[in-house]
PDB file of N, CA, C and O in Angstrom:
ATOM      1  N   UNK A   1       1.844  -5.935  12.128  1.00  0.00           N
ATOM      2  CA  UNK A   1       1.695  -7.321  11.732  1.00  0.00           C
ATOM      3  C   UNK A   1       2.759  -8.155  12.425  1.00  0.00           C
ATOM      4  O   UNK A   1       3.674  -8.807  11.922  1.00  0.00           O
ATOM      5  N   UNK A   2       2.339  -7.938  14.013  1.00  0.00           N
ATOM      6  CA  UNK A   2       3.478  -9.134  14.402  1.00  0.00           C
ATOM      7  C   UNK A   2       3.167 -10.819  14.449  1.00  0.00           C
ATOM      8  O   UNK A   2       2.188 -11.547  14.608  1.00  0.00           O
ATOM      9  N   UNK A   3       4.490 -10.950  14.232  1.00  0.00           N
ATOM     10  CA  UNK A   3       4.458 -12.763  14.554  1.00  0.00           C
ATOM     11  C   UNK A   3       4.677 -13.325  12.853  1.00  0.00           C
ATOM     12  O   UNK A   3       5.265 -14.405  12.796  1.00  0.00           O
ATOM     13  N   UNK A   4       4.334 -12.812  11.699  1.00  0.00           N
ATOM     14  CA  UNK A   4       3.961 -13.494  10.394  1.00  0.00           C
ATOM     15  C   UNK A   4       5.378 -12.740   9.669  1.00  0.00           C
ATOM     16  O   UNK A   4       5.906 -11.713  10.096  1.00  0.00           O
ATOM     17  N   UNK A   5       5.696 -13.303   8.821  1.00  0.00           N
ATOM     18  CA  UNK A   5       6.531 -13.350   7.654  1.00  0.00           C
ATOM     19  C   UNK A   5       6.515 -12.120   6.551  1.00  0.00           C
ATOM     20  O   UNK A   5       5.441 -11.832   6.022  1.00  0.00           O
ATOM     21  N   UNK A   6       7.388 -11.598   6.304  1.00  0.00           N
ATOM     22  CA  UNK A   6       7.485 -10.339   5.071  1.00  0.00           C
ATOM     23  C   UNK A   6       6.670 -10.962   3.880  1.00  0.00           C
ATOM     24  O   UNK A   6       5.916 -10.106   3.418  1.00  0.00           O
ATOM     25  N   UNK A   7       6.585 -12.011   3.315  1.00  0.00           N
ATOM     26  CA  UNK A   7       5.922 -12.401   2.329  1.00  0.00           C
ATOM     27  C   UNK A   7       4.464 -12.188   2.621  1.00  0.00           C
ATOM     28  O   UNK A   7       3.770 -11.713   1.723  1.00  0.00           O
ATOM     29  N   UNK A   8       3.990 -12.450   3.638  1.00  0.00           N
ATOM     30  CA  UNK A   8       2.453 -12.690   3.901  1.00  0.00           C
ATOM     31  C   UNK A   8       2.025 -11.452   4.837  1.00  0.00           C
ATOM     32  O   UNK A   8       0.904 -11.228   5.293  1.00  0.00           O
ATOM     33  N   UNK A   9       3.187 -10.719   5.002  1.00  0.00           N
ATOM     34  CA  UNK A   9       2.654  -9.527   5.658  1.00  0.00           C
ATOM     35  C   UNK A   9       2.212  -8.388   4.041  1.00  0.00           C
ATOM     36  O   UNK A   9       1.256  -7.626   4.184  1.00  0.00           O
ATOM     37  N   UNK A  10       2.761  -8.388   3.022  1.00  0.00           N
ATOM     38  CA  UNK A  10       2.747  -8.384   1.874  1.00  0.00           C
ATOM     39  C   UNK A  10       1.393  -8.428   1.144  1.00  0.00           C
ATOM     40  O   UNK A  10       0.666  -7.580   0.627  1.00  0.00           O
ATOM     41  N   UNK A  11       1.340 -10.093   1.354  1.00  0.00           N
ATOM     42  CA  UNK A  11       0.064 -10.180   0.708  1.00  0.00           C
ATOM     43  C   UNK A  11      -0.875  -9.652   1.489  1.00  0.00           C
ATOM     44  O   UNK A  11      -1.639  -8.805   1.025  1.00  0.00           O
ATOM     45  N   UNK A  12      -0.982 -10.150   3.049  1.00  0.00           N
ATOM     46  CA  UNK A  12      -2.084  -9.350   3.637  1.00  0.00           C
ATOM     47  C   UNK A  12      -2.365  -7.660   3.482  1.00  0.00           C
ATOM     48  O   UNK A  12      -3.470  -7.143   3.320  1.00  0.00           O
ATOM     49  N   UNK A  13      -1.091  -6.976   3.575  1.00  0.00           N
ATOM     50  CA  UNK A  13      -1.244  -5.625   2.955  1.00  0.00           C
ATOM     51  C   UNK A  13      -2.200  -5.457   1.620  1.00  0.00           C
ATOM     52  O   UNK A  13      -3.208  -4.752   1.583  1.00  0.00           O
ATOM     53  N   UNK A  14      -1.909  -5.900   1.012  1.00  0.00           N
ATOM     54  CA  UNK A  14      -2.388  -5.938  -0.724  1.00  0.00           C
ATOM     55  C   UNK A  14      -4.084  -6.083  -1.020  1.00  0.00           C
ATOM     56  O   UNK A  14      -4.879  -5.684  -1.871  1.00  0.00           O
ATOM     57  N   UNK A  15      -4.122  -7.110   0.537  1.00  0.00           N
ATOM     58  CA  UNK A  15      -5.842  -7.600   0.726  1.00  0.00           C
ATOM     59  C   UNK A  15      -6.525  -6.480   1.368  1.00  0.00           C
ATOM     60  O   UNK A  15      -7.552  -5.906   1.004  1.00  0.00           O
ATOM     61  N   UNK A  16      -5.579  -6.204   2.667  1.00  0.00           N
ATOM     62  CA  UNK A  16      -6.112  -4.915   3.254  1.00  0.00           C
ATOM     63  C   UNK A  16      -6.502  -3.472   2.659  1.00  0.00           C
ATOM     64  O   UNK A  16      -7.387  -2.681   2.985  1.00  0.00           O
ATOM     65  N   UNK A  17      -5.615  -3.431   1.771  1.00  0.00           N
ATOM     66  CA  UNK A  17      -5.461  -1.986   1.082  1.00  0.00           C
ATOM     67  C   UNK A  17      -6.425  -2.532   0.180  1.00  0.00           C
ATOM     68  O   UNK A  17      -7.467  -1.940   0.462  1.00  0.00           O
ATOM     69  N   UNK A  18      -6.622  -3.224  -0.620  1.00  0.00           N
ATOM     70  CA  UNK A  18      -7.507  -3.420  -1.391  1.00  0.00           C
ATOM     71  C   UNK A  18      -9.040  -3.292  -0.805  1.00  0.00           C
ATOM     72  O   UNK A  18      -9.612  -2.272  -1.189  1.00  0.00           O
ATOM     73  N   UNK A  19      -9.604  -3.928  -0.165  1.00  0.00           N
ATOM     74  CA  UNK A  19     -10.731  -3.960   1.211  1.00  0.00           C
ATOM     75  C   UNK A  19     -10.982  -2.448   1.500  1.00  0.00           C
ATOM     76  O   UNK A  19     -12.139  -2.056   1.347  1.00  0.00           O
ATOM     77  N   UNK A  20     -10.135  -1.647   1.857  1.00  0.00           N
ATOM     78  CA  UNK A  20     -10.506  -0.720   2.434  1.00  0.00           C
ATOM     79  C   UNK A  20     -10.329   0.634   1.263  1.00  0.00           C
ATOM     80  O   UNK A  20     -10.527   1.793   1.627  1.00  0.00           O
ATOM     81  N   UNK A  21      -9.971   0.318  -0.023  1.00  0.00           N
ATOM     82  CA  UNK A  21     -10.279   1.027  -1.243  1.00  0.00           C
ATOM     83  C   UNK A  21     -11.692   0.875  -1.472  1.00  0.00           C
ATOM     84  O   UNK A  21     -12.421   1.821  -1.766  1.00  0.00           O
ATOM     85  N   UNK A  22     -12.072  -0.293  -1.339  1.00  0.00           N
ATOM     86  CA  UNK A  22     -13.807  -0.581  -1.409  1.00  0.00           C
ATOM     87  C   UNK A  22     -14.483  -0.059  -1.003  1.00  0.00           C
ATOM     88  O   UNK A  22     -15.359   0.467  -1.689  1.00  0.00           O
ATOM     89  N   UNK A  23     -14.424   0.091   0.528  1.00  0.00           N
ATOM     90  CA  UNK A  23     -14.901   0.590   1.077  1.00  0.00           C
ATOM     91  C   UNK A  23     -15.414   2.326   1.503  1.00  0.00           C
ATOM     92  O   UNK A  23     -16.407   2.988   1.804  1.00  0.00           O
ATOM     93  N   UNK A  24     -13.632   2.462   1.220  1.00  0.00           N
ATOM     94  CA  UNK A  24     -13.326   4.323   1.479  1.00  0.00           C
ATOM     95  C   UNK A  24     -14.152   4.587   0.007  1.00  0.00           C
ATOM     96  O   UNK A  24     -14.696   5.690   0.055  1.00  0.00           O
ATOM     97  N   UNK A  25     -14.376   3.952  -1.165  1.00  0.00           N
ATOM     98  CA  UNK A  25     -14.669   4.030  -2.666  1.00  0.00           C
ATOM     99  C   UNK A  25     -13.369   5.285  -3.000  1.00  0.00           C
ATOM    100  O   UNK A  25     -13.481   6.479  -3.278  1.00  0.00           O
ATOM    101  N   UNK A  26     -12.251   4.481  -2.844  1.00  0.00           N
ATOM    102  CA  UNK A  26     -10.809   5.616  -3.353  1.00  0.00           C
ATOM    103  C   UNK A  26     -10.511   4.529  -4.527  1.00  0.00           C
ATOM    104  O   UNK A  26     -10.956   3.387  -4.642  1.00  0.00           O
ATOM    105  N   UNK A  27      -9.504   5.343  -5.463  1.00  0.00           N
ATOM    106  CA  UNK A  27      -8.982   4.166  -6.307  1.00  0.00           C
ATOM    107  C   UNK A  27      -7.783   4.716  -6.718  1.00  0.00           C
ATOM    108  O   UNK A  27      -7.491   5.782  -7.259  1.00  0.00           O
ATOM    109  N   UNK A  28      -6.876   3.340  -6.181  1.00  0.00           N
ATOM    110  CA  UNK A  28      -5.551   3.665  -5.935  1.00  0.00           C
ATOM    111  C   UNK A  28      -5.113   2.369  -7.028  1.00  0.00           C
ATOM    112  O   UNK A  28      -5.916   2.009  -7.889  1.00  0.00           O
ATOM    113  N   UNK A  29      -3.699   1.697  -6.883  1.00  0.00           N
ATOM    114  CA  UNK A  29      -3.488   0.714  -7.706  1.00  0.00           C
ATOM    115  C   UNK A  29      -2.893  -0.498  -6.984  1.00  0.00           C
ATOM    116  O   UNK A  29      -2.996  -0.467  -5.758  1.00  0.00           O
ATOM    117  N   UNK A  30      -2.319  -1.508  -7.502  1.00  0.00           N
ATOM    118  CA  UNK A  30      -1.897  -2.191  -6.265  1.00  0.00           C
ATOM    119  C   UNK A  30      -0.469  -1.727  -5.201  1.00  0.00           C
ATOM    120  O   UNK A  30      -0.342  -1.907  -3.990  1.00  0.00           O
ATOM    121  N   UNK A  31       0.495  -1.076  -6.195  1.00  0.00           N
ATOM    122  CA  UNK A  31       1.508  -0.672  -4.968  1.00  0.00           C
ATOM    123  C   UNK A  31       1.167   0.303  -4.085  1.00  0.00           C
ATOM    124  O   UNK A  31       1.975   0.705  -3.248  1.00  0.00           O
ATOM    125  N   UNK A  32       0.090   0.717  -4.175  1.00  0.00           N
ATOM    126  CA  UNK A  32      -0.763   1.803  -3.200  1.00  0.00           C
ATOM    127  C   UNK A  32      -1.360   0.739  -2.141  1.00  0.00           C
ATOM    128  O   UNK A  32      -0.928   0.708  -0.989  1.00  0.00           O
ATOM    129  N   UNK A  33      -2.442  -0.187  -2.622  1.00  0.00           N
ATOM    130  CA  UNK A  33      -3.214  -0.947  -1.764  1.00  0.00           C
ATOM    131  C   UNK A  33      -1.651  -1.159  -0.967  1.00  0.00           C
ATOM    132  O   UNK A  33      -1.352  -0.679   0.126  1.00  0.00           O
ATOM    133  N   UNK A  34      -1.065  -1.728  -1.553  1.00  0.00           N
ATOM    134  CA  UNK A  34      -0.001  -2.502  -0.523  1.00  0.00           C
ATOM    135  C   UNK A  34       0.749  -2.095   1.145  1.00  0.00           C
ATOM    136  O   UNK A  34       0.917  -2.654   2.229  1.00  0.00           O
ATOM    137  N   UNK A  35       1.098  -0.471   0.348  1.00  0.00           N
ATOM    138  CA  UNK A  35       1.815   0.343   0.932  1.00  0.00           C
ATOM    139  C   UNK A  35       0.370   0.608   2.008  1.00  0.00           C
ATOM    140  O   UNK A  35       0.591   0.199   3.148  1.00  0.00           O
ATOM    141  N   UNK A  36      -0.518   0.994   1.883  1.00  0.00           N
ATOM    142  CA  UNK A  36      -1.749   1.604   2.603  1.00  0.00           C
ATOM    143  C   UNK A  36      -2.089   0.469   4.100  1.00  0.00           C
ATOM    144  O   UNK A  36      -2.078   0.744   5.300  1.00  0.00           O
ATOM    145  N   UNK A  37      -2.418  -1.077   3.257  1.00  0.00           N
ATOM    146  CA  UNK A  37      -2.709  -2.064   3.920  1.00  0.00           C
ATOM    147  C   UNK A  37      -1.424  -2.079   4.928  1.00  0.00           C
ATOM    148  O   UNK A  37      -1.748  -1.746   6.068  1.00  0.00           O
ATOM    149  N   UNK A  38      -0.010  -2.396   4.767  1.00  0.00           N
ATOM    150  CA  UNK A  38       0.531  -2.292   5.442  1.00  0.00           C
ATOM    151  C   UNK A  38       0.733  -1.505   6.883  1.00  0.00           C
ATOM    152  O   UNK A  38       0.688  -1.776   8.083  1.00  0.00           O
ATOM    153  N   UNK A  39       0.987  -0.349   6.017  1.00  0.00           N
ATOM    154  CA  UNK A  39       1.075   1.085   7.156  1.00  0.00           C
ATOM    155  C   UNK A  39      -0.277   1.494   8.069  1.00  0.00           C
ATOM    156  O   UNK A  39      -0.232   2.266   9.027  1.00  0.00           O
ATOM    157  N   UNK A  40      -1.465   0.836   7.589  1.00  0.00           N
ATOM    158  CA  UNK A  40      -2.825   0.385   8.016  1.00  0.00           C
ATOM    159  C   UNK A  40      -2.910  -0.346   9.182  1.00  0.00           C
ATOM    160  O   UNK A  40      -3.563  -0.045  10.181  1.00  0.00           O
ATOM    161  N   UNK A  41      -2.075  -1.523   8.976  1.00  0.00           N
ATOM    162  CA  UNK A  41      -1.639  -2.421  10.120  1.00  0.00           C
ATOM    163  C   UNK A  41      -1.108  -2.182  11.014  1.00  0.00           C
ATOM    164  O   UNK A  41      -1.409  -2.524  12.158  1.00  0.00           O
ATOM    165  N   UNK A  42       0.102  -1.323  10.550  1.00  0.00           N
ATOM    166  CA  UNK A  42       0.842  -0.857  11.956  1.00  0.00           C
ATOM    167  C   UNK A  42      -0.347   0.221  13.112  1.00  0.00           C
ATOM    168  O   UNK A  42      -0.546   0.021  14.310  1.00  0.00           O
ATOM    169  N   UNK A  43      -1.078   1.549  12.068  1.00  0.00           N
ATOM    170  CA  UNK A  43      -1.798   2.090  12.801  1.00  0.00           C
ATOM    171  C   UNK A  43      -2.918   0.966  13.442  1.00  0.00           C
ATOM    172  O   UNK A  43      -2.973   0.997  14.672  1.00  0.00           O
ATOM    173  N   UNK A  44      -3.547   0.275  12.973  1.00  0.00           N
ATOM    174  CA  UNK A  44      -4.192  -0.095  13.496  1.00  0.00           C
ATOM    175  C   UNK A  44      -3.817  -1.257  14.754  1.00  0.00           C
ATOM    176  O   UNK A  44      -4.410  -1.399  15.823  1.00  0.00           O
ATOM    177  N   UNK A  45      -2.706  -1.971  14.266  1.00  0.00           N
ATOM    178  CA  UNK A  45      -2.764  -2.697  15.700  1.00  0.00           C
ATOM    179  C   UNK A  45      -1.991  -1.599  17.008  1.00  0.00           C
ATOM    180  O   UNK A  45      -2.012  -1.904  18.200  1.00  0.00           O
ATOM    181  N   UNK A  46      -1.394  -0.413  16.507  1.00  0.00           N
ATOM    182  CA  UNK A  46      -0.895   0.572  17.497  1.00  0.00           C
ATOM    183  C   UNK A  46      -2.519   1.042  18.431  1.00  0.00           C
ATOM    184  O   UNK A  46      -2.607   1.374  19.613  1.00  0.00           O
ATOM    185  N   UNK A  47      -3.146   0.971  17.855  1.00  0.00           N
ATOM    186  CA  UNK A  47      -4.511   1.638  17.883  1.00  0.00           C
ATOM    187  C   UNK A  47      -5.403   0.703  18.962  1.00  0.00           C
ATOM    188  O   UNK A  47      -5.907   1.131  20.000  1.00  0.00           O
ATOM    189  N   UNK A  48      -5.474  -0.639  18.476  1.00  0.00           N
ATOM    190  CA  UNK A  48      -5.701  -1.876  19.000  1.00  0.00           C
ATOM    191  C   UNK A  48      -4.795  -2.160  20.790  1.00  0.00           C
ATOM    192  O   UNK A  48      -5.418  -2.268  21.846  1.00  0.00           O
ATOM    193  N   UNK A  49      -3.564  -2.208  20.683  1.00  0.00           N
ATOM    194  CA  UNK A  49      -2.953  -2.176  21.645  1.00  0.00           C
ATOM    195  C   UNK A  49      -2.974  -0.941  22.976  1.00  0.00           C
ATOM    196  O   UNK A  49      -2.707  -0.952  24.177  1.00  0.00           O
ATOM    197  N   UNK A  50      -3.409  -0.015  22.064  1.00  0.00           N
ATOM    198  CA  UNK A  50      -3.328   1.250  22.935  1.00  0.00           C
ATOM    199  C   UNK A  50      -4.629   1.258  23.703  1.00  0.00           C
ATOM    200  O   UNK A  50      -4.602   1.727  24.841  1.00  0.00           O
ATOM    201  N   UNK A  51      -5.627   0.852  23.274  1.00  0.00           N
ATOM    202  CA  UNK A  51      -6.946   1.128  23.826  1.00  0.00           C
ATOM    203  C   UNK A  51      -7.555  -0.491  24.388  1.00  0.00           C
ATOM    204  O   UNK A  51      -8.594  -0.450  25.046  1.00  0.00           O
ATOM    205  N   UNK A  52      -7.026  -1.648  24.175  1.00  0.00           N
ATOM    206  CA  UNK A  52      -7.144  -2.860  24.510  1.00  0.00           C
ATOM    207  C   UNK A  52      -6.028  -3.150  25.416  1.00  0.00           C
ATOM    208  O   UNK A  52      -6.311  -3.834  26.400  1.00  0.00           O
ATOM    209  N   UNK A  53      -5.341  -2.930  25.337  1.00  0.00           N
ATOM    210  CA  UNK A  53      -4.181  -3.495  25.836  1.00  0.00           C
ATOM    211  C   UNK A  53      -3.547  -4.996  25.213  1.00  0.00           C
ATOM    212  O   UNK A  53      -2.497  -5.243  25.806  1.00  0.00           O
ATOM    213  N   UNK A  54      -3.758  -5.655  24.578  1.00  0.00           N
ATOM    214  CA  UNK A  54      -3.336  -6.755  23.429  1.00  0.00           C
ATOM    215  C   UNK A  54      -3.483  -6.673  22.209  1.00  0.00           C
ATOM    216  O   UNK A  54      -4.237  -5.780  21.821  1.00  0.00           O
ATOM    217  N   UNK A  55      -2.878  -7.491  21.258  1.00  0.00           N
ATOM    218  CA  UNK A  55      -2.648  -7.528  19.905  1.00  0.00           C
ATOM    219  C   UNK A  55      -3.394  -8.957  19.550  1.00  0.00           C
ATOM    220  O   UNK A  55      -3.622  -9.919  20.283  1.00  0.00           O
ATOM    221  N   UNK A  56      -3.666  -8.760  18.279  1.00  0.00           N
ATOM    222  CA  UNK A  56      -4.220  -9.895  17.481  1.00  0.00           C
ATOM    223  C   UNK A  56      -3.094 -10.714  17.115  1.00  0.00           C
ATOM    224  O   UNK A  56      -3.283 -11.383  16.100  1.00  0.00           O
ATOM    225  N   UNK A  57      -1.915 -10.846  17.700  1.00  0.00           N
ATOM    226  CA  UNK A  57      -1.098 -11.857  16.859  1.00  0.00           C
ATOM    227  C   UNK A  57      -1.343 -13.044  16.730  1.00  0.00           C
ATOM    228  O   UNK A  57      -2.083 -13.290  17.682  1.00  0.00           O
ATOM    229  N   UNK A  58      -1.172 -14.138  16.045  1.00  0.00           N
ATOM    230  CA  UNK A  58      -0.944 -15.675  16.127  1.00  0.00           C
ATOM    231  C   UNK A  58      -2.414 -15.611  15.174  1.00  0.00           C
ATOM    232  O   UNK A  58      -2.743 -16.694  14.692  1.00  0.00           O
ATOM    233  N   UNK A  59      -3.329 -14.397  14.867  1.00  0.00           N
ATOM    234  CA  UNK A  59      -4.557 -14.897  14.037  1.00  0.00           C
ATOM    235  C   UNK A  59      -4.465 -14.106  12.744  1.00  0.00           C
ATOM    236  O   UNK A  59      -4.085 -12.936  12.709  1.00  0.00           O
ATOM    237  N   UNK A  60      -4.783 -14.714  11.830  1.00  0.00           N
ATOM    238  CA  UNK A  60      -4.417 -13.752   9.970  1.00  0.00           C
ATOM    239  C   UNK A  60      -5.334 -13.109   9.991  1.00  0.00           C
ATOM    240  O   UNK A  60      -5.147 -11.898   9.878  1.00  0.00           O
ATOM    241  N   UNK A  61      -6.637 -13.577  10.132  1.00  0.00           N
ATOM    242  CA  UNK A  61      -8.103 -13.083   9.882  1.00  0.00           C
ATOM    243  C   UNK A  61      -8.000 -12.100  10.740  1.00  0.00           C
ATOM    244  O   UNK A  61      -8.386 -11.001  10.343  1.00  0.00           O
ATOM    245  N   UNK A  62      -7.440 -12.214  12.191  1.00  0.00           N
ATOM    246  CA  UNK A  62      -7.463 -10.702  13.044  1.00  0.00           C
ATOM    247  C   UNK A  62      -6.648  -9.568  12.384  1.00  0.00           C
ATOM    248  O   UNK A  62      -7.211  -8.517  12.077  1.00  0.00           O
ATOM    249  N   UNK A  63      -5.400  -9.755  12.174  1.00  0.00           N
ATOM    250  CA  UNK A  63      -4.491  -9.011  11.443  1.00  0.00           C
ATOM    251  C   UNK A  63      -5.408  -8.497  10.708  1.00  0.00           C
ATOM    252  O   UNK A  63      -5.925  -7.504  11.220  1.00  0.00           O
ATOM    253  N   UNK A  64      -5.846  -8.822   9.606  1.00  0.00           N
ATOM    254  CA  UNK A  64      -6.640  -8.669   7.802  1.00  0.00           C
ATOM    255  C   UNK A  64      -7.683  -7.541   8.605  1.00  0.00           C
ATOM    256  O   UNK A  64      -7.838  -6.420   8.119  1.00  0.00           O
ATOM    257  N   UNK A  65      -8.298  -7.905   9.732  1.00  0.00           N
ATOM    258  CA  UNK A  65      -9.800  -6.993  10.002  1.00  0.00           C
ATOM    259  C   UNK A  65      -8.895  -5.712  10.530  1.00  0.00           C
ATOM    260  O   UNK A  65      -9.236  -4.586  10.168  1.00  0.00           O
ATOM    261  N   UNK A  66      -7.713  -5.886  11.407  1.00  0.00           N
ATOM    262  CA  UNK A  66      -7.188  -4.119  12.316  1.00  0.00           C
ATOM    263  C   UNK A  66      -6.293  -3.540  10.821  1.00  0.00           C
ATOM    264  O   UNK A  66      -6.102  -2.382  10.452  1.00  0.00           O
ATOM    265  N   UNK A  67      -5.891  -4.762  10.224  1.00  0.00           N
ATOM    266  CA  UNK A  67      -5.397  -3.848   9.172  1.00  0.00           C
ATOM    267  C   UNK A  67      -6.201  -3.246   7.890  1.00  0.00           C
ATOM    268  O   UNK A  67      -5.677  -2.524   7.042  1.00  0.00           O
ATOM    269  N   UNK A  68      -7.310  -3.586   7.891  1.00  0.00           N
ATOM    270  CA  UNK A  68      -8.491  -2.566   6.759  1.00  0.00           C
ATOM    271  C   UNK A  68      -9.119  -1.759   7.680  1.00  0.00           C
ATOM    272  O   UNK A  68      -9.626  -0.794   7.109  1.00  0.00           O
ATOM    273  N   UNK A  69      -9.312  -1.757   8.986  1.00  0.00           N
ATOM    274  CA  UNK A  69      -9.947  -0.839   9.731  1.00  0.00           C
ATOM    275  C   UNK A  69      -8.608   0.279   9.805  1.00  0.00           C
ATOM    276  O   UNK A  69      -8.958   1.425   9.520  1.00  0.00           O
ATOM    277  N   UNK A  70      -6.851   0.094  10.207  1.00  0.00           N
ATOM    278  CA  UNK A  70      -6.150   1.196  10.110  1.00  0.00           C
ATOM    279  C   UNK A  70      -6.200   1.757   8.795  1.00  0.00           C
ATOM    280  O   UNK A  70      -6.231   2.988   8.813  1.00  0.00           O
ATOM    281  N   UNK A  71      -6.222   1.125   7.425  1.00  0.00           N
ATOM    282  CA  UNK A  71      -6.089   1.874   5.895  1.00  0.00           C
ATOM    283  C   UNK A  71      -7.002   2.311   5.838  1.00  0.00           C
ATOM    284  O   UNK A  71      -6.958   3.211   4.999  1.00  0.00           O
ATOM    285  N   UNK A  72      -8.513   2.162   6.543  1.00  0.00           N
ATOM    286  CA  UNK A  72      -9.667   2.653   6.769  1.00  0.00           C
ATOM    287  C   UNK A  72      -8.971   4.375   6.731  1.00  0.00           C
ATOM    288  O   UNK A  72      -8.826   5.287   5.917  1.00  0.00           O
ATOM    289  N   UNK A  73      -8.647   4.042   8.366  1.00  0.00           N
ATOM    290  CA  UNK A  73      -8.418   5.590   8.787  1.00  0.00           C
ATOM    291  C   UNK A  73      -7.240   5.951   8.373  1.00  0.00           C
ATOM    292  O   UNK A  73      -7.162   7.019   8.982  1.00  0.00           O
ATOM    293  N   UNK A  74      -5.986   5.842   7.631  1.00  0.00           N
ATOM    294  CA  UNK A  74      -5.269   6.427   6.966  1.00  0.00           C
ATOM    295  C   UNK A  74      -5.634   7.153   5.790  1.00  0.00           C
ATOM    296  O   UNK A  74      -4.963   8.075   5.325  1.00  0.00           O
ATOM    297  N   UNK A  75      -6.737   6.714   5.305  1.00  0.00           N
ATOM    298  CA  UNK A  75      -7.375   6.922   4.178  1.00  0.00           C
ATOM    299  C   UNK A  75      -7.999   8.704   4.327  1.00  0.00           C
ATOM    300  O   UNK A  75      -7.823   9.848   3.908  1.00  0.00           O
ATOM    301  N   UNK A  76      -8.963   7.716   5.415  1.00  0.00           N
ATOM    302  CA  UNK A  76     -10.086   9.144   5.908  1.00  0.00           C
ATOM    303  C   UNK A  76      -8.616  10.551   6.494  1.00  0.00           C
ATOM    304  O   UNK A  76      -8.705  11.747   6.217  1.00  0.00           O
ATOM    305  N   UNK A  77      -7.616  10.015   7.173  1.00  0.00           N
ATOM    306  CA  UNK A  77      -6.818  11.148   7.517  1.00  0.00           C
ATOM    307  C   UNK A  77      -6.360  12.109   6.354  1.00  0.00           C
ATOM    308  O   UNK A  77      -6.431  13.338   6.383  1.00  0.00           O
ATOM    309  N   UNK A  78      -5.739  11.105   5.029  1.00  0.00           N
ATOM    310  CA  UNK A  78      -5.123  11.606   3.825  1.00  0.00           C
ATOM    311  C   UNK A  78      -6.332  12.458   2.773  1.00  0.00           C
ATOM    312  O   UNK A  78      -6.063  13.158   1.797  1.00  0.00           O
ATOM    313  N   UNK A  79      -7.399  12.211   3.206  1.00  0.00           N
ATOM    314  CA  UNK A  79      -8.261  12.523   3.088  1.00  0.00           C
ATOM    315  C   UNK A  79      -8.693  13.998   3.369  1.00  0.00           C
ATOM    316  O   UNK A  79      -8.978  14.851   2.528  1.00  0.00           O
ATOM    317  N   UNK A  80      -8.681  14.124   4.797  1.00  0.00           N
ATOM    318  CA  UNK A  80      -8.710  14.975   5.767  1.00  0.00           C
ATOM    319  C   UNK A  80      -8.187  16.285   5.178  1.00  0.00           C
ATOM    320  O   UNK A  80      -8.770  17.292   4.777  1.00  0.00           O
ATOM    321  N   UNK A  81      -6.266  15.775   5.297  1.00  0.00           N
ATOM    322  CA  UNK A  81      -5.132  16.685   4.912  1.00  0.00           C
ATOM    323  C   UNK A  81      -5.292  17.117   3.578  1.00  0.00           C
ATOM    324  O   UNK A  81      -5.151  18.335   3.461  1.00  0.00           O
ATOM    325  N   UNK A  82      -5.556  16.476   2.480  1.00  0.00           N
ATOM    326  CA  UNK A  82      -5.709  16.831   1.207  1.00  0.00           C
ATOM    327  C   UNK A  82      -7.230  18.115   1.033  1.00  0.00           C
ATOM    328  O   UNK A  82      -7.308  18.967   0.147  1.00  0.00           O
ATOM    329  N   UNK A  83      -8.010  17.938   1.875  1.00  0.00           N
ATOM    330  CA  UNK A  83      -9.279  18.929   1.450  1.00  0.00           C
ATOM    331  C   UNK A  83      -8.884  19.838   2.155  1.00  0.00           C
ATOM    332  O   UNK A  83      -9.832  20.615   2.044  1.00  0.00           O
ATOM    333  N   UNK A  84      -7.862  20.540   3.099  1.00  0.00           N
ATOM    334  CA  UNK A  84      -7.240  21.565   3.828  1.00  0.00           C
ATOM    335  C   UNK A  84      -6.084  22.053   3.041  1.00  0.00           C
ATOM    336  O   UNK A  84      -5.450  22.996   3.514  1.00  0.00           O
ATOM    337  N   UNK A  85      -5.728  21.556   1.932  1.00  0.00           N
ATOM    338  CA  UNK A  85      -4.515  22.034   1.468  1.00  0.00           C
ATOM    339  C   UNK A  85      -5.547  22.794  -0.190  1.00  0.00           C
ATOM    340  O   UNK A  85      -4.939  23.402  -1.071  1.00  0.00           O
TER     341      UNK A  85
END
């Protein structure tokens, strides 16, 4: 989440993680959504940058979409690891 503010990187986490609880149909609580959406973001714009070569910065709505598509796949990974253990 570059370019935006700890407060609103925050809330966008909270939206993201939330979004992609919907979706994955997991149910976590909000300091989960938060933590998820966040760390979501980082994979995903790492993810974004690596295979594009640019970042969504300067747009929220871009941020909000790479960061429920990374908690997406953090999800499906934790996922992954948990049915192997």
């Amino acid at each position: 989440m570059e370019g935006i503010g700890w407060f609103l990187a925050i809330i966008l986490g909270a939206i993201a993680g939330w979004i992609a609880e919907k979706v994955m149909k997991s149910n976590m609580g909000l300091l989960m959504n938060i933590i998820v959406g966040i760390i979501g973001a980082l994979i995903g714009n790492f993810l974004f940058d690596l295979l594009l070569g640019r970042s969504a910065e300067g747009s929220i709505i871009g941020q909000l979409i790479i960061a429920v598509v990374g908690a997406c796949i953090l999800i499906w990974v934790v996922r992954m690891v948990r049915g192997r253990t």
